[in-house]
PALO-694325 format. One line per 8 residues: number of its first residue (from 1); their letters; for each residue x, y, z of C-alpha. Coordinates in steps of 0.5 Angstrom, whole numbers, plus 500, padded with zeros to 3 digits. Each point is the difference from the previous one (the first is absolute). Last residue first. Layout:
BEGIN
NUM) a) X Y Z; ...
This chain:
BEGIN
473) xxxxxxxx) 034 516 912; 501 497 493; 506 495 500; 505 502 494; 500 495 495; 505 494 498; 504 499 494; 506 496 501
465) xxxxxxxx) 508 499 497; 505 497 503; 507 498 498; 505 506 501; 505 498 505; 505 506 499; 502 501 507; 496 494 505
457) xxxxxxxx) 496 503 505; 494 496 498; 501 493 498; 497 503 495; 501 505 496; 494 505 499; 496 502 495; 492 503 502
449) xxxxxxxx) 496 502 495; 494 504 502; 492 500 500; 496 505 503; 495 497 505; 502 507 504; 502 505 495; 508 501 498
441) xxxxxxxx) 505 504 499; 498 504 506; 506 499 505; 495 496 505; 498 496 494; 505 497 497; 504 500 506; 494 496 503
433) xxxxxxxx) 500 496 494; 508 498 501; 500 499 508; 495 495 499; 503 496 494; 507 500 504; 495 497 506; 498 495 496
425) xxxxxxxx) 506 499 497; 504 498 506; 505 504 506; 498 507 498; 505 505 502; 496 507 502; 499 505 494; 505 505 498
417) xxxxxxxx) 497 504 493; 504 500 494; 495 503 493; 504 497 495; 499 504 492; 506 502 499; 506 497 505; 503 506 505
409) xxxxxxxx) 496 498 505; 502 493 500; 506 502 505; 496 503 505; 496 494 499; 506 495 502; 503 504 504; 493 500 504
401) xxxxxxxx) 500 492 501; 493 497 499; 498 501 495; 495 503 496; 500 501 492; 494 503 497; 500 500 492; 494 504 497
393) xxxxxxxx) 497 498 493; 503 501 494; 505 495 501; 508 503 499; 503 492 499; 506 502 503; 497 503 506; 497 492 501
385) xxxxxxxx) 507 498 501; 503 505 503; 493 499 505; 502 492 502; 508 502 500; 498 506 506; 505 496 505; 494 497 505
377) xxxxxxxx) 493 501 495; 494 499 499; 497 503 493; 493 504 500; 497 501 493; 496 504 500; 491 500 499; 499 495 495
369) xxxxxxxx) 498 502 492; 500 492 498; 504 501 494; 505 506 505; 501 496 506; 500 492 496; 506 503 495; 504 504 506
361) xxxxxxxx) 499 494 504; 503 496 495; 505 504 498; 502 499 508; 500 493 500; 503 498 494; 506 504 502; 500 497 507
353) xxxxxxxx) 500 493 496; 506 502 497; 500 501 491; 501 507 500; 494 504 498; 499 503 494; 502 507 499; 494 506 501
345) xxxxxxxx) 502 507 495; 494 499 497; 497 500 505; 502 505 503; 499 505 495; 492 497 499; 499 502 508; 503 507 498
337) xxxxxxxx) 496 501 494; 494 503 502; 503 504 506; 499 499 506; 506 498 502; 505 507 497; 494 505 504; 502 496 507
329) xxxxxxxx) 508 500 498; 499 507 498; 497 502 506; 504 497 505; 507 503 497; 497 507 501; 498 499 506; 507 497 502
321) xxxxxxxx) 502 507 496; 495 504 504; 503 497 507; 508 502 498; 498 507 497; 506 505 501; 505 493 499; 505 498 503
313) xxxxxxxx) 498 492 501; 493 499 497; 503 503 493; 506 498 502; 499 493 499; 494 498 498; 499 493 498; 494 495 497
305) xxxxxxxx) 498 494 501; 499 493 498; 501 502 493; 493 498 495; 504 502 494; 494 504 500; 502 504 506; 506 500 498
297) xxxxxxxx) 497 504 494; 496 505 504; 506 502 504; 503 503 494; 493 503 497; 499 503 507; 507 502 499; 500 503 493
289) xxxxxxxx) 494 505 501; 504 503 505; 499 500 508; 496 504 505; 501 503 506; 507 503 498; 507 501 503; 501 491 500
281) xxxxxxxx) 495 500 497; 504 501 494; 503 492 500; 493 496 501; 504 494 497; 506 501 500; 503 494 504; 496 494 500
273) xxxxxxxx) 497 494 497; 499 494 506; 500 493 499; 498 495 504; 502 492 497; 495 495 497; 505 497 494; 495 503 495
265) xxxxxxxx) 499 506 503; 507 502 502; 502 498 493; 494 505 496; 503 505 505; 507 499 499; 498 501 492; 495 506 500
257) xxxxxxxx) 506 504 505; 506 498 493; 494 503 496; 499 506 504; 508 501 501; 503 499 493; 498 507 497; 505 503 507
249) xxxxxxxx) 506 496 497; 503 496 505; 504 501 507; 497 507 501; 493 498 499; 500 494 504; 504 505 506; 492 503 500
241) xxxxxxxx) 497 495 498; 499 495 506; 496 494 497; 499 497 507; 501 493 501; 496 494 505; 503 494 505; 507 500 496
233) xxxxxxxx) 503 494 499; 497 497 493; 499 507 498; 508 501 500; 501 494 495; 494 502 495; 502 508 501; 508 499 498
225) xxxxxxxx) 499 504 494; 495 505 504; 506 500 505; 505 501 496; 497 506 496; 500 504 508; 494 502 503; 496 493 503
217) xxxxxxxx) 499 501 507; 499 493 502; 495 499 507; 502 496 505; 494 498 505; 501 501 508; 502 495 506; 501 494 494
209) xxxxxxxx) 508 500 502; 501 507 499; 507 499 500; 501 495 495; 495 502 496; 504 507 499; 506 496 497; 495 496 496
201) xxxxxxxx) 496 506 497; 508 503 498; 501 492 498; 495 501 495; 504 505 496; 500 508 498; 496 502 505; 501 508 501
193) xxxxxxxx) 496 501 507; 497 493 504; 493 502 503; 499 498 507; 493 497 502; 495 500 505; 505 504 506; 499 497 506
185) xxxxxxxx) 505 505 504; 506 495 501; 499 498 492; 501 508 499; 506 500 504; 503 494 498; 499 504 492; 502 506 502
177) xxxxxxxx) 507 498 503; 501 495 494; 498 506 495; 506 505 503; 506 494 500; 497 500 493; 495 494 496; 499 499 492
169) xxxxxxxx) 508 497 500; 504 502 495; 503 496 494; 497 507 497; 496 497 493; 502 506 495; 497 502 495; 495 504 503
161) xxxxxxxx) 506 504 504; 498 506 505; 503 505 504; 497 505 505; 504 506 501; 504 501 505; 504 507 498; 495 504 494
153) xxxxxxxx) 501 497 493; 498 505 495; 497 499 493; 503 495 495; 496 495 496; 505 495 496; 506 501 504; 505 495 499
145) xxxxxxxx) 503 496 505; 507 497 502; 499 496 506; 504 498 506; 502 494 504; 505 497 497; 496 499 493; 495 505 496
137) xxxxxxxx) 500 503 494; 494 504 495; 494 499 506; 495 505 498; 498 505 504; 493 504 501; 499 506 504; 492 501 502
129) xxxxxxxx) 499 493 501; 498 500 507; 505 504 502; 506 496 497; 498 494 495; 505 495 498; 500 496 493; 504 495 499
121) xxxxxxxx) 504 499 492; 507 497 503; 498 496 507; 498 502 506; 502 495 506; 506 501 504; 498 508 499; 493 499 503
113) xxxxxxxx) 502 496 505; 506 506 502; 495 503 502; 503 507 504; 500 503 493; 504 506 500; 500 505 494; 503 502 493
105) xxxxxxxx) 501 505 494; 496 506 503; 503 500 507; 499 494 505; 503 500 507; 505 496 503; 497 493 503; 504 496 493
97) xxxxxxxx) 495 493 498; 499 503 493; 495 504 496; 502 503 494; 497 505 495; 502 501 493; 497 505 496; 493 499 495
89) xxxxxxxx) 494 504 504; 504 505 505; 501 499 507; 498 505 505; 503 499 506; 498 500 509; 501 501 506; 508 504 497
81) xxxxxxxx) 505 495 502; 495 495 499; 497 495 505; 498 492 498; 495 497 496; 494 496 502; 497 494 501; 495 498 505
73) xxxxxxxx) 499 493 503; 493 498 501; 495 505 504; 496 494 504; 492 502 500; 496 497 505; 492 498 498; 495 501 505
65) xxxxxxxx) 494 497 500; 493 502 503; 496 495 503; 492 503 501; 497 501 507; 500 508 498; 503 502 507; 504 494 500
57) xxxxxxxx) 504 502 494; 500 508 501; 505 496 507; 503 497 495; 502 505 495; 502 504 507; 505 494 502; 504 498 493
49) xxxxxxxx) 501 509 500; 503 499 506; 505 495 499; 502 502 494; 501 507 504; 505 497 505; 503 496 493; 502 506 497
41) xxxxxxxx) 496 501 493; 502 504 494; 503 494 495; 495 495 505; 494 503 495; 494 498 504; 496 497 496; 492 500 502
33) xxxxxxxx) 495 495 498; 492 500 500; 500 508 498; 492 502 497; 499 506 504; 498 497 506; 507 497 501; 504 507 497
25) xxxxxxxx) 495 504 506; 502 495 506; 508 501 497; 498 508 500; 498 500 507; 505 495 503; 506 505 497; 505 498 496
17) xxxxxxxx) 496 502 492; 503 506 498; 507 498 502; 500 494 497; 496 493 500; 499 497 493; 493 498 499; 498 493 496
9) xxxxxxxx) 493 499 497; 496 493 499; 497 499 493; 494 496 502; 494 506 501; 495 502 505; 504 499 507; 497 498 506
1) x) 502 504 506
């Protein structure tokens, strides 16, 4: 199960995709990592859904990795007399600390953070944005608003406040419960909804201990004004765009998706582009115009993967849209103007020694038009590195350890392949030409280069570079 493109595809799991049938079709089609939303997801059925991916990932001999995703706190408005209340553009509106229920001129806010930080001038969004107010007085618990978009406010709506940052943590009672039963499940990685701050990713660090990476999702202002500090704990990012483009101006989201990108790339972290981007295949077969062109630019952006979210997960045509995905991103590399755009976009490397190397082999695989590149790897470092770089030629990673090429499978470019543990560079050069070889990157008596750490199996020790050649028959 070779894979004909480098930009890798994450599927999420849902009603229309639960079933072994489904989740072994979504693989073939194109997925290489699955989420499964922890909002909708009961740890029995984490379970099961954890052990029908890895049954379809034995069947096919390919690591599939498999990323849990935490709900996050949600904040909401309280109940109203009547279930709901239209406010009109303009009048007062309270929110305050009091259970009763609301009317038009106010409503209970069971948040009392919110209430201790806003300030006089900060916006807050009810509904996904669909009802405005602008904070006008606020103190003892309570706020005085006004309505700058009216509309009606149904009981429980959501709440939320892109100027404010929330002293709150990023992690619920709920999210600890599913993240100790995503790590006892084996789970890959773990993504940290509504990231404000790095001490959000270090609170889930803490816990993970290194048994799955920590992905930040960046969807609030104060987490892309923060984004340096947080990439500096995280083991990848996502750009989720949908609460993105209800916390800030939607004209502001691709220029703000481009810069958390291009500073993945530089600082060699995954980062996934997600939310809408196939959004009418969720009733149609086919997408709009707009959409290709859409998951077309992350492509070019050089994006680590691409996402689906209800797309795969609710939708009628959960298999068409993987497909559809897949096709778009082998048409996008291809294209003449890809390769140029990538290098355009390539950093210099930072001065180590394990950055040198990996821009090395890039160098010497792409001038002397070897086969791959095969990079030994323990903890995945060795392949990050070399991922950074996004060569021209293909990029094999093989391992010894299965979590470690479950978890690279979300990386571009890398090809995770599990191999026996080599006790010495010989051997390690032999396990890498046949790899090369026996997953039909390479011919026998082509060349490859080879990068590694040694001592072998020590994490982040990239300091060896060599050419060899694969043995003929």
């Amino acid at each position: 199960m070779r894979r004909r493109r480098r930009t890798r595809i994450v599927a999420t799991l849902g009603p229309a995709s639960s079933t072994a049938e489904v989740i072994g079709r979504l693989f073939v089609a194109g997925a290489d990592v699955f989420r499964i939303n922890m909002s909708h997801t009961s740890h029995a059925l984490l379970g099961e859904l954890v052990r029908t991916i890895r049954s379809v990932e034995a069947e096919y001999g390919r690591p599939i990795g498999i990323l849990a995703d935490l709900q996050g706190p949600k904040l909401r408005v309280g109940t109203f007399a009547e279930s709901r209340a239209t406010l009109a553009a303009g009048q007062s509106f309270v929110l305050d600390g009091d259970p009763a229920p609301g009317d038009t001129h106010r409503v209970h806010l069971p948040h009392p953070e919110i209430l201790d930080s806003l300030r006089v001038g900060d916006t807050l969004l009810i509904d996904d944005g669909k009802v405005r107010l602008l904070a006008t007085e606020v103190g003892h618990g309570r706020a005085v608003t006004r309505v700058i978009v009216g509309g009606s406010v149904s009981d429980r709506k959501g709440v939320s406040v892109p100027d404010t940052t929330i002293p709150v943590s990023a992690m619920t009672a709920k999210d600890r419960s599913d993240l100790e039963a995503a790590l006892h499940v084996g789970v890959d990685w773990i993504a940290v909804s509504f990231v404000q701050r790095p001490e959000d990713i270090a609170e889930v660090k803490k816990v993970a201990r290194g048994a799955a990476g920590v992905m930040a999702k960046i969807e609030k202002p104060q987490g892309v004004a923060r984004l340096d500090e947080i990439m500096d704990f995280a083991d990848a990012i996502m750009v989720a765009r949908g609460d993105l483009g209800v916390e800030m101006p939607l004209e502001s989201v691709p220029g703000t998706q481009k810069r958390i990108t291009r500073a993945c790339r530089r600082s060699g972290k995954p980062v996934i582009v997600a939310t809408q981007m196939l959004e009418s295949m969720i009733a149609s077969p086919v997408p709009t115009r707009a959409e290709v062109s859409d998951v077309a630019t992350a492509i070019f952006e050089g994006a680590d993967a691409v996402m689906l979210s209800a797309e795969s997960a609710a939708g009628r045509y959960p298999v068409e849209a993987v497909g559809t995905m897949n096709r778009i991103a082998e048409e996008v590399e291809r294209d003449p103007t890809y390769r140029s755009v990538i290098a355009n976009q390539r950093s210099a490397p930072e001065s180590t020694g394990a950055d040198a190397i990996a821009a090395a082999a890039r160098e010497m695989a792409e001038y002397l038009e070897m086969a791959a590149i095969v990079c030994g790897t323990s903890s995945g470092a060795t392949a990050l590195r070399v991922a950074r770089e996004r060569p021209k030629p293909p990029v094999i990673a093989i391992s010894p350890h299965i979590a470690t090429a479950r978890r690279l499978a979300l990386v571009w470019g890398i090809h995770p392949f599990v191999t026996e543990e080599a006790h010495d560079l010989e051997t390690l050069v032999e396990h890498a030409c046949a790899t090369a070889v026996s997953e039909a990157f390479a011919e026998p008596g082509d060349r490859v280069v080879v990068v590694a750490g040694v001592p072998l199996g020590t994490p982040g020790a990239t300091n060896m570079l060599r050419i060899a050649r694969a043995p003929r028959s």
